[in-house]
Backbone atoms as SQL, in Angstrom:
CREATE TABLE atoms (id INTEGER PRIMARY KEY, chain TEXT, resi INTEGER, resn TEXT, atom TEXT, x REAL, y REAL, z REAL);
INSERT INTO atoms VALUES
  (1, 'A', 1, 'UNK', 'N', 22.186, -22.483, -26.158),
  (2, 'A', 1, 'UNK', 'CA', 21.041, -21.621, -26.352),
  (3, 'A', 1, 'UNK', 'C', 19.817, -22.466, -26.666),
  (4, 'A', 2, 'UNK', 'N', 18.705, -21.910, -26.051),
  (5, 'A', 2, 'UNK', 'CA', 17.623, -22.608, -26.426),
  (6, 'A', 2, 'UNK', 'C', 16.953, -22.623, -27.239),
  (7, 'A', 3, 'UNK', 'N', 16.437, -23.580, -28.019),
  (8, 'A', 3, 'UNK', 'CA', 15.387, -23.037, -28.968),
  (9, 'A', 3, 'UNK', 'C', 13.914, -22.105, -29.210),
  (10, 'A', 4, 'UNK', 'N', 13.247, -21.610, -29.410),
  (11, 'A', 4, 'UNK', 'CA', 11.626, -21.012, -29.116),
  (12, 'A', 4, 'UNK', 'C', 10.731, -22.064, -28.710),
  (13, 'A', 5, 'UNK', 'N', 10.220, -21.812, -27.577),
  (14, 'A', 5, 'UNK', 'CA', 9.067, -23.134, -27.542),
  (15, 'A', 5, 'UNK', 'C', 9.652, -23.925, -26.866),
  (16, 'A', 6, 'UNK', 'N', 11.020, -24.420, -26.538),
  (17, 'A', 6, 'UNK', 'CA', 11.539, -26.098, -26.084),
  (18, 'A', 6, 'UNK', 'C', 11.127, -26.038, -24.638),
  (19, 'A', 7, 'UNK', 'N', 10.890, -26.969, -24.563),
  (20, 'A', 7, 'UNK', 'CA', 10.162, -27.642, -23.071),
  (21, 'A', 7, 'UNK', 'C', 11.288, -27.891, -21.890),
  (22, 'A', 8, 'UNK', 'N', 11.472, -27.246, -20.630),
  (23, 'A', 8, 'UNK', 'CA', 11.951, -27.084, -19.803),
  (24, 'A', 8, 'UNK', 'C', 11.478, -28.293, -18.496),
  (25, 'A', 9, 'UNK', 'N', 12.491, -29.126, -17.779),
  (26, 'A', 9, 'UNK', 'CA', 11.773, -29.785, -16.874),
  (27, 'A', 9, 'UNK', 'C', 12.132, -28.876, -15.923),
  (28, 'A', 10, 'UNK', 'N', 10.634, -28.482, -15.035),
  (29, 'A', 10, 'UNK', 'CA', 10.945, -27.974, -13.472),
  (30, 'A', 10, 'UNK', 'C', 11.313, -28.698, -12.222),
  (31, 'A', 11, 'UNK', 'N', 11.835, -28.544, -11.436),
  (32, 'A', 11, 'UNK', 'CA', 12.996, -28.818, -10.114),
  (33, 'A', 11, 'UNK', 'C', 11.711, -29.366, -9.631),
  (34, 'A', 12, 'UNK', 'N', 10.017, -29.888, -9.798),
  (35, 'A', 12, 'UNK', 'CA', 9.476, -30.234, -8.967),
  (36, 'A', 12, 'UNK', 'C', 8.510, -30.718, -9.595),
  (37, 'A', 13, 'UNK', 'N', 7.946, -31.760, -9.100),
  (38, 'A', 13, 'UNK', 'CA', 6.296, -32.827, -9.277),
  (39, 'A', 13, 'UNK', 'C', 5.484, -32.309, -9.731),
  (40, 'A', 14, 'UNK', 'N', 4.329, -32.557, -10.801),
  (41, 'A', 14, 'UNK', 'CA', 2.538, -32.257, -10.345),
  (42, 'A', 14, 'UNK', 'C', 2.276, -33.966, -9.830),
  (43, 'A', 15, 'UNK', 'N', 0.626, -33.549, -10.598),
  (44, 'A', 15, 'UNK', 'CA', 0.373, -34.708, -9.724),
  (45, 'A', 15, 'UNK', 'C', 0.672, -36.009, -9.882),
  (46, 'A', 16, 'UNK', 'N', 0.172, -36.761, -9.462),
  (47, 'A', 16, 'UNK', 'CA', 0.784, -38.830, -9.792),
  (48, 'A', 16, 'UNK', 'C', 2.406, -38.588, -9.483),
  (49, 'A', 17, 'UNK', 'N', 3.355, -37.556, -9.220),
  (50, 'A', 17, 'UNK', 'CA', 4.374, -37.389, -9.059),
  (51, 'A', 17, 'UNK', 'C', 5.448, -37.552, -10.735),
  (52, 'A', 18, 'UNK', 'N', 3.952, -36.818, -11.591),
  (53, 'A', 18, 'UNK', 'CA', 4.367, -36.608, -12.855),
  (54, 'A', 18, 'UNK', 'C', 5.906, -35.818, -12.854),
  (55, 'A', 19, 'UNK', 'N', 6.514, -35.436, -13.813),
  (56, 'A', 19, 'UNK', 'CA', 7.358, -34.452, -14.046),
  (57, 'A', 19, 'UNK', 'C', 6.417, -33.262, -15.017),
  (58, 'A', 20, 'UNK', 'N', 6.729, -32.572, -14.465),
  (59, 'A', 20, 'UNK', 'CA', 6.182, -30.336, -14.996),
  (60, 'A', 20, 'UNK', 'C', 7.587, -29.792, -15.731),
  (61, 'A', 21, 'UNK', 'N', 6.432, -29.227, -17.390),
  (62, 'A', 21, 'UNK', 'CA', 7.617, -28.764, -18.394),
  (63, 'A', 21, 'UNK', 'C', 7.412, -27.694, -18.506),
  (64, 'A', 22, 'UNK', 'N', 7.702, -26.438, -18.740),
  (65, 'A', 22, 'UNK', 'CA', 7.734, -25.164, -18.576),
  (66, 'A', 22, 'UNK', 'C', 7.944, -25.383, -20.177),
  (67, 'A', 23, 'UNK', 'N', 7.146, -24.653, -21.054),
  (68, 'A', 23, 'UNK', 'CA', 7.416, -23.590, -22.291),
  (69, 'A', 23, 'UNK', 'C', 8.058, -21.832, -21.672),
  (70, 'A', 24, 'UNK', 'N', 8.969, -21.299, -22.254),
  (71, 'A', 24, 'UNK', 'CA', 9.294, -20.443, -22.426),
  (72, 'A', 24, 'UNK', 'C', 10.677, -20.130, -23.016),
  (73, 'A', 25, 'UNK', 'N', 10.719, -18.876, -23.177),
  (74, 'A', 25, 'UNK', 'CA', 11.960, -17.956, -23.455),
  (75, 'A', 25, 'UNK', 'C', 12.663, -17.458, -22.320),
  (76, 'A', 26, 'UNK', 'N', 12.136, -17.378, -21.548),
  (77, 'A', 26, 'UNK', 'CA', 12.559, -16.193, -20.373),
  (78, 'A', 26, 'UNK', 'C', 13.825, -17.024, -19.587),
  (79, 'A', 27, 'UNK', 'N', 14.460, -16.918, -18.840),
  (80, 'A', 27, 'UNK', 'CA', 15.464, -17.798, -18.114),
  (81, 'A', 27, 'UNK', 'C', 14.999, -18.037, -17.039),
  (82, 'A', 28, 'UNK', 'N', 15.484, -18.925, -15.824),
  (83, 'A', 28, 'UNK', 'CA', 14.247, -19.089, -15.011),
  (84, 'A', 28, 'UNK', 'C', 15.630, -18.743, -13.838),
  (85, 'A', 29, 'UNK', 'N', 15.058, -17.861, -12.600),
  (86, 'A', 29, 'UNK', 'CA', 15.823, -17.954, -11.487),
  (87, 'A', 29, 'UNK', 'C', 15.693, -18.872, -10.637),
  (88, 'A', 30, 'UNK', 'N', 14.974, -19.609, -10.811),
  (89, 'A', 30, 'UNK', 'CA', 14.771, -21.169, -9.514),
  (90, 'A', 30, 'UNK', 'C', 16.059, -21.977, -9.735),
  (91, 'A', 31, 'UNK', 'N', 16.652, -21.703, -11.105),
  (92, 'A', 31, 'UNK', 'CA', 18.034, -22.661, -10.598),
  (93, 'A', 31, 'UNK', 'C', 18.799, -22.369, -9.948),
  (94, 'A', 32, 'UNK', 'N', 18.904, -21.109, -9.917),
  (95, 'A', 32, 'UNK', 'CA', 19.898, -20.181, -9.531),
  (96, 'A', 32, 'UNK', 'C', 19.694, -20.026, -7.555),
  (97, 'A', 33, 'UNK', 'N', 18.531, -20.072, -7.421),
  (98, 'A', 33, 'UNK', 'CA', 18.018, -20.245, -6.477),
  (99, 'A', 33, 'UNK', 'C', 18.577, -21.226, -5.465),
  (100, 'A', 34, 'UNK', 'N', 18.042, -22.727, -6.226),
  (101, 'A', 34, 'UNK', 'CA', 17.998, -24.289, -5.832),
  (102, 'A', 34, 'UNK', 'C', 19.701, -24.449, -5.486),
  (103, 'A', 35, 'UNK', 'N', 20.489, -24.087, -6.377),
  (104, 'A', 35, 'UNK', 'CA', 22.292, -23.982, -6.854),
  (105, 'A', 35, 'UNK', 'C', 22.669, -23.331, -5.146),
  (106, 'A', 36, 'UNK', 'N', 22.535, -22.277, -5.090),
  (107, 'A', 36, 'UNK', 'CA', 22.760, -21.616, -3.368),
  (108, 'A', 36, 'UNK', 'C', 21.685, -22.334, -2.706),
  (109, 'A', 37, 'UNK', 'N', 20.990, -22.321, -2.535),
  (110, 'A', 37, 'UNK', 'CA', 20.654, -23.063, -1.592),
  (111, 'A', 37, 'UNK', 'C', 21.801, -24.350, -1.209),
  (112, 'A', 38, 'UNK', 'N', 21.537, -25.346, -2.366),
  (113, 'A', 38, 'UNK', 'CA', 22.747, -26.458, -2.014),
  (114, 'A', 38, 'UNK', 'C', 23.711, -26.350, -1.296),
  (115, 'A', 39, 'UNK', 'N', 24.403, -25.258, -2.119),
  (116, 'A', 39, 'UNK', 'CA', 25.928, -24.584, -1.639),
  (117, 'A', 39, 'UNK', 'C', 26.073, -24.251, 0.438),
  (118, 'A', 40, 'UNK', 'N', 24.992, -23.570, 0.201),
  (119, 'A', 40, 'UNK', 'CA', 24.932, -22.936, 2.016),
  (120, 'A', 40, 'UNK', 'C', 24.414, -24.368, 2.374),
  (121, 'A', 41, 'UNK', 'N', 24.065, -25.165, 2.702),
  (122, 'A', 41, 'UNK', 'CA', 23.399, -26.442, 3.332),
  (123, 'A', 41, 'UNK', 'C', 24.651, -27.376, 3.103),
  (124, 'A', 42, 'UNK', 'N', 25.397, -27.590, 1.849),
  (125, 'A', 42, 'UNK', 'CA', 27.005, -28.221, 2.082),
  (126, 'A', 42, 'UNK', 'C', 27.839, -27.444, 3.041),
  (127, 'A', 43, 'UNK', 'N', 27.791, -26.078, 3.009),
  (128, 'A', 43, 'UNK', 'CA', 28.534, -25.475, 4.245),
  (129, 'A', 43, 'UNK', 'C', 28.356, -25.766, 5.504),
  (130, 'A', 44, 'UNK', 'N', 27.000, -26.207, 5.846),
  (131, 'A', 44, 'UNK', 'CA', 26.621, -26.146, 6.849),
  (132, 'A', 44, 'UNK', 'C', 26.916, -27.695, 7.338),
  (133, 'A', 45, 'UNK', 'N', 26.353, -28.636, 6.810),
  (134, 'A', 45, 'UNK', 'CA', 26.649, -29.874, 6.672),
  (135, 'A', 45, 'UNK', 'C', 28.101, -30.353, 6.907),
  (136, 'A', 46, 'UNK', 'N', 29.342, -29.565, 6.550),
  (137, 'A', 46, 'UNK', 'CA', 30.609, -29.359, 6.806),
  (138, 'A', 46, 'UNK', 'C', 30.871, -28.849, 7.829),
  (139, 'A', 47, 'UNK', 'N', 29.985, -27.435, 8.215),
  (140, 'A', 47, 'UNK', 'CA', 30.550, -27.035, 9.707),
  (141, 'A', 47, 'UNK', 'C', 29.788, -28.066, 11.289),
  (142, 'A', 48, 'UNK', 'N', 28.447, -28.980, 10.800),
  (143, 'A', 48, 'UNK', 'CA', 28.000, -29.614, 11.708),
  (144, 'A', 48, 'UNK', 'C', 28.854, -30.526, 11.776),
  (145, 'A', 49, 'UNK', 'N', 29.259, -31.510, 10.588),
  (146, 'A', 49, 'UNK', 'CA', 30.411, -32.823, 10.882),
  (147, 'A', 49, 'UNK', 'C', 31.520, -32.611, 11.691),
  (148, 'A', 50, 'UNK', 'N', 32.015, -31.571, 11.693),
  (149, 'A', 50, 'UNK', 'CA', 33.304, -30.847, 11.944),
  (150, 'A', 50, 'UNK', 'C', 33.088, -30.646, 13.753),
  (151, 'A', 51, 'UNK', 'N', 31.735, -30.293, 13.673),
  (152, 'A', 51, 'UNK', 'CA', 31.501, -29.680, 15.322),
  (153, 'A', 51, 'UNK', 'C', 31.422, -30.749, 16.052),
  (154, 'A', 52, 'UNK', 'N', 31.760, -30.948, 17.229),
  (155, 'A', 52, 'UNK', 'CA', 31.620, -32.342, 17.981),
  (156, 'A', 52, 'UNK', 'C', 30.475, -32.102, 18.936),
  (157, 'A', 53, 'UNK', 'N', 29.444, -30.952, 19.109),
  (158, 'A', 53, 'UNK', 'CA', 28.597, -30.794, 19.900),
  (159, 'A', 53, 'UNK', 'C', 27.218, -31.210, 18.696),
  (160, 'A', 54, 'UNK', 'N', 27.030, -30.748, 17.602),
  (161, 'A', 54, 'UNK', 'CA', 25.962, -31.348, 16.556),
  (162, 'A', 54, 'UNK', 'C', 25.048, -32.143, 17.443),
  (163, 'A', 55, 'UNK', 'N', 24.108, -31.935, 17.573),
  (164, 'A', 55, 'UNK', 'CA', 22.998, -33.204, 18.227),
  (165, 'A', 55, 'UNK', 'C', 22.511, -34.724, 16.456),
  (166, 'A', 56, 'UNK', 'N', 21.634, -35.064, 17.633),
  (167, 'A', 56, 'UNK', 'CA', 21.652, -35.897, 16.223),
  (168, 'A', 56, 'UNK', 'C', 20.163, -35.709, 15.704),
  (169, 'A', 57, 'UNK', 'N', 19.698, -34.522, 16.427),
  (170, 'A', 57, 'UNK', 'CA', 18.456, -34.092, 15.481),
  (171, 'A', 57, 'UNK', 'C', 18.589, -32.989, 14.645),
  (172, 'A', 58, 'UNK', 'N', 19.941, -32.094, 15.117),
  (173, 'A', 58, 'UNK', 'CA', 20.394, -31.356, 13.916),
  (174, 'A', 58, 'UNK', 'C', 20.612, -31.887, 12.614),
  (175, 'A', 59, 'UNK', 'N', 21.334, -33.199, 12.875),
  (176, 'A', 59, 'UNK', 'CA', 21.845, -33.581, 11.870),
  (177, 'A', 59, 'UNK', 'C', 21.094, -34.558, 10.942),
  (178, 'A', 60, 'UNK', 'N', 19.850, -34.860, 11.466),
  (179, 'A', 60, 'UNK', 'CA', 18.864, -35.901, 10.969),
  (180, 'A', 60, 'UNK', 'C', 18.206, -34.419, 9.707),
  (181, 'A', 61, 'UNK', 'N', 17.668, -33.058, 10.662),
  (182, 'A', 61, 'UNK', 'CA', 17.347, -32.383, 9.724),
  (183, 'A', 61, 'UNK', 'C', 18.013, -32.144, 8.636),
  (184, 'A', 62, 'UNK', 'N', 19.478, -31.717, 9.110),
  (185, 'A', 62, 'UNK', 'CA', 20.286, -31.006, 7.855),
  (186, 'A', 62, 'UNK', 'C', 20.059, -32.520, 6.683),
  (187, 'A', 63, 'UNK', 'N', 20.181, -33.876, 7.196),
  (188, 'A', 63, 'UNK', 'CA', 20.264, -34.617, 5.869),
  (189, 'A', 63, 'UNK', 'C', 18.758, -34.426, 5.168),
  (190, 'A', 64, 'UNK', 'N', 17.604, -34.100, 5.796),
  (191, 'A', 64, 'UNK', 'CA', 16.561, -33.847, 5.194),
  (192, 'A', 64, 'UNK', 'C', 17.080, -32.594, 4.304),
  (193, 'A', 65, 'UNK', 'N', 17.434, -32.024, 4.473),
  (194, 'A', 65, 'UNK', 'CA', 17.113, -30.714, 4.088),
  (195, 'A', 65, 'UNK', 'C', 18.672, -30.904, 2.574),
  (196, 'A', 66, 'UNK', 'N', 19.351, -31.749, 3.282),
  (197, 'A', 66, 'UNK', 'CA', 20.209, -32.030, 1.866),
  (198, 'A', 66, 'UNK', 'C', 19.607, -33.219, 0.868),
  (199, 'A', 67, 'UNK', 'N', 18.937, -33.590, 1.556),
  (200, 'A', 67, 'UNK', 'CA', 18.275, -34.722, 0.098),
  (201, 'A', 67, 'UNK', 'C', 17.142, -34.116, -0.462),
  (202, 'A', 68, 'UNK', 'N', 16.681, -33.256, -0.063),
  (203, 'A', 68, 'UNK', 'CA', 15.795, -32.132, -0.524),
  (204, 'A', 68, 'UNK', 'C', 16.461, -30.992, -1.858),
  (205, 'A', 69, 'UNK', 'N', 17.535, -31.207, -1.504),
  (206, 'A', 69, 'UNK', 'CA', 18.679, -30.157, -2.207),
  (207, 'A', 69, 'UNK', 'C', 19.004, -30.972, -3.176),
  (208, 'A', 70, 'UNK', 'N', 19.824, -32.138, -3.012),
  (209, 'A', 70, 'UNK', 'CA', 19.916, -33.077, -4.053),
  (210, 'A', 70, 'UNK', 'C', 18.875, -33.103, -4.938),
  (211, 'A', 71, 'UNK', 'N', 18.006, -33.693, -4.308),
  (212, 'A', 71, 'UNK', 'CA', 16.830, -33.705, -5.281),
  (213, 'A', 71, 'UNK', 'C', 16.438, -32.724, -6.522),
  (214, 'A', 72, 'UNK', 'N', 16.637, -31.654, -6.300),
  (215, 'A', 72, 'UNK', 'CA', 16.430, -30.377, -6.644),
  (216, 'A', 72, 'UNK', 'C', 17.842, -30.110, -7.553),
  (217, 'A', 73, 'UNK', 'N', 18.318, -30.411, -7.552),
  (218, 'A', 73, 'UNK', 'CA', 20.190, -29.935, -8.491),
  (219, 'A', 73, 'UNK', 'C', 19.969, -31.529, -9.335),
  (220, 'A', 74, 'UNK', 'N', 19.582, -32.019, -8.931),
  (221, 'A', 74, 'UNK', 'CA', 19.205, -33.555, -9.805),
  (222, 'A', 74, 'UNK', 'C', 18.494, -33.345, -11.314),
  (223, 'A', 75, 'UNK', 'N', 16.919, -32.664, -10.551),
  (224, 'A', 75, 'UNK', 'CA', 16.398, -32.165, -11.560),
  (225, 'A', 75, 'UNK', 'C', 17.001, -30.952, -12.515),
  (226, 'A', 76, 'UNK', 'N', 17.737, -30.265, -11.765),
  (227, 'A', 76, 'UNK', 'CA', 18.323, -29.009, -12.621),
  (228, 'A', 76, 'UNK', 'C', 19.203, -29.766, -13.677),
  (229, 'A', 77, 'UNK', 'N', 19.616, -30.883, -13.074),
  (230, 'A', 77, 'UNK', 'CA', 20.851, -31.342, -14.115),
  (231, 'A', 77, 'UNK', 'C', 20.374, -32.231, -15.009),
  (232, 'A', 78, 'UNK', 'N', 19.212, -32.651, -14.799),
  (233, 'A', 78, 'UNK', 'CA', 18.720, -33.646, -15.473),
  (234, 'A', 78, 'UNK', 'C', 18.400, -32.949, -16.910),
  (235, 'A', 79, 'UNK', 'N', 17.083, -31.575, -16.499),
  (236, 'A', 79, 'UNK', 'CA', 16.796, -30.681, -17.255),
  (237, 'A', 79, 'UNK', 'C', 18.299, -30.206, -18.141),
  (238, 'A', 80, 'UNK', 'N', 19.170, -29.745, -17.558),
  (239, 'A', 80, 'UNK', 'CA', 20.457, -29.165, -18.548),
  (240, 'A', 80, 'UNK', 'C', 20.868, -30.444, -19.325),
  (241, 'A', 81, 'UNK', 'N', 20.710, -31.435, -19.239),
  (242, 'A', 81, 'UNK', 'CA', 21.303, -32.533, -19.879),
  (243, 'A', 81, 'UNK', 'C', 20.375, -33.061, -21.427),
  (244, 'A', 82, 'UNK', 'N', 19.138, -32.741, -20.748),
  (245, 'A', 82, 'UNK', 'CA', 17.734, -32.432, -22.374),
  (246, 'A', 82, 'UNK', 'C', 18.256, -31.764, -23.238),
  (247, 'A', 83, 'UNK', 'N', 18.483, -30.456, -21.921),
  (248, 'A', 83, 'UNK', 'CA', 18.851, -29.362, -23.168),
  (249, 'A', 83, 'UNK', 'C', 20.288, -29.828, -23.984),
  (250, 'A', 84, 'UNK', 'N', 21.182, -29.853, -23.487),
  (251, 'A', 84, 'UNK', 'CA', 22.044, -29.916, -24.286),
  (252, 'A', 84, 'UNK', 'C', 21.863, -30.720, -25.326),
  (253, 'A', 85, 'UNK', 'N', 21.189, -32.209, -24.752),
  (254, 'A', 85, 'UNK', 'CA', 21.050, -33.022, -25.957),
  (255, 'A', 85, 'UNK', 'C', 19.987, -32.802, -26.963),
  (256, 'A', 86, 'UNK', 'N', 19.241, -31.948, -27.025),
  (257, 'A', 86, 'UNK', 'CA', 17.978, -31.288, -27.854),
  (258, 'A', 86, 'UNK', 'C', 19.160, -30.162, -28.674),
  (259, 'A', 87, 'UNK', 'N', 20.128, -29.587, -27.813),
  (260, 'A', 87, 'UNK', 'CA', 20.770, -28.422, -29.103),
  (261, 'A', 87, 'UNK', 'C', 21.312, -28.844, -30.010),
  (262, 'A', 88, 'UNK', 'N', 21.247, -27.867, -30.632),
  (263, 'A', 88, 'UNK', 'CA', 21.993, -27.766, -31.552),
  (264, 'A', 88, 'UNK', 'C', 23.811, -27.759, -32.030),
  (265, 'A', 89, 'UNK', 'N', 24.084, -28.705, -32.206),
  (266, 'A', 89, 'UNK', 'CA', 25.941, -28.675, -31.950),
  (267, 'A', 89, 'UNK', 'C', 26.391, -27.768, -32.445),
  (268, 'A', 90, 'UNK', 'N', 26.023, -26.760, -33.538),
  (269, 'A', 90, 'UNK', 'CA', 26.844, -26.061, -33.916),
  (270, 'A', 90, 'UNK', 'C', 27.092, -24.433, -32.797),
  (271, 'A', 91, 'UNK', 'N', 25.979, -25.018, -32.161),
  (272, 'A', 91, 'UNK', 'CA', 25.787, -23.420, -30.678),
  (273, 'A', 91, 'UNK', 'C', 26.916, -23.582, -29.797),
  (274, 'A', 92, 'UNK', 'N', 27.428, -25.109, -29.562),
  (275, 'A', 92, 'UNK', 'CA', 28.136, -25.288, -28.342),
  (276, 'A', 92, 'UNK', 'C', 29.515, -24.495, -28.238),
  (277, 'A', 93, 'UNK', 'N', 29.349, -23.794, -26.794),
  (278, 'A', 93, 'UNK', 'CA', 30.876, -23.306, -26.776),
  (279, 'A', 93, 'UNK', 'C', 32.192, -23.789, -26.197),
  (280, 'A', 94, 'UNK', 'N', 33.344, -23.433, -26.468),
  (281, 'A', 94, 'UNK', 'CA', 34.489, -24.139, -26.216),
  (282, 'A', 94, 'UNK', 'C', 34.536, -23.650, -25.012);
C-alpha cells in the first residue's frame, strides 16, 4: 500500500529524457494497460517465429514494437520496486 503523497515513476520521459513522477492516490490504469499490451505482442512474436512465411519486415517491426514494450514493463517494474522499497514492512503480504 502506498503512502499519501509518494511519488510514482511514469512508464515514460519528459524532457532531457528526464524520468516523470506522478503524486497521487488514485491507482493508475497505464500499467495495466502497458502489462497487455506486452502479453498480446509476446503472442504475436511467438506466432511470427513459429510461422515460416513472417517477412523480415514483419519481424523487424514486431521487435520495435517489443522493445517498446520492454521498455515500458521496465519502467513499471522499476517504479514497483521504489515502491516496495519506500513501504512500509509491516504492510507486506504473505
Amino acid at each position: 500500500m502506498r503512502t499519501p503523497n509518494e511519488l510514482r515513476l511514469l512508464p515514460w520521459s519528459g524532457p532531457g529524457d528526464k524520468p516523470c513522477y506522478l503524486s497521487t492516490d488514485d491507482p493508475d490504469g497505464i500499467e495495466a494497460v502497458q502489462l497487455g499490451t506486452a502479453s498480446e505482442l509476446l503472442e504475436e512474436a511467438s506466432e511470427g517465429l513459429d510461422n515460416q512465411d513472417t517477412s523480415l519486415d514483419e519481424m523487424r517491426c514486431l521487435v520495435k514494437e517489443l522493445t517498446g514494450a520492454l521498455r515500458d514493463i521496465l519502467r513499471v517494474a522499476t517504479s514497483r520496486g521504489r515502491l516496495r522499497a519506500t513501504s512500509d514492512p509491516s504492510e507486506s503480504a504473505y
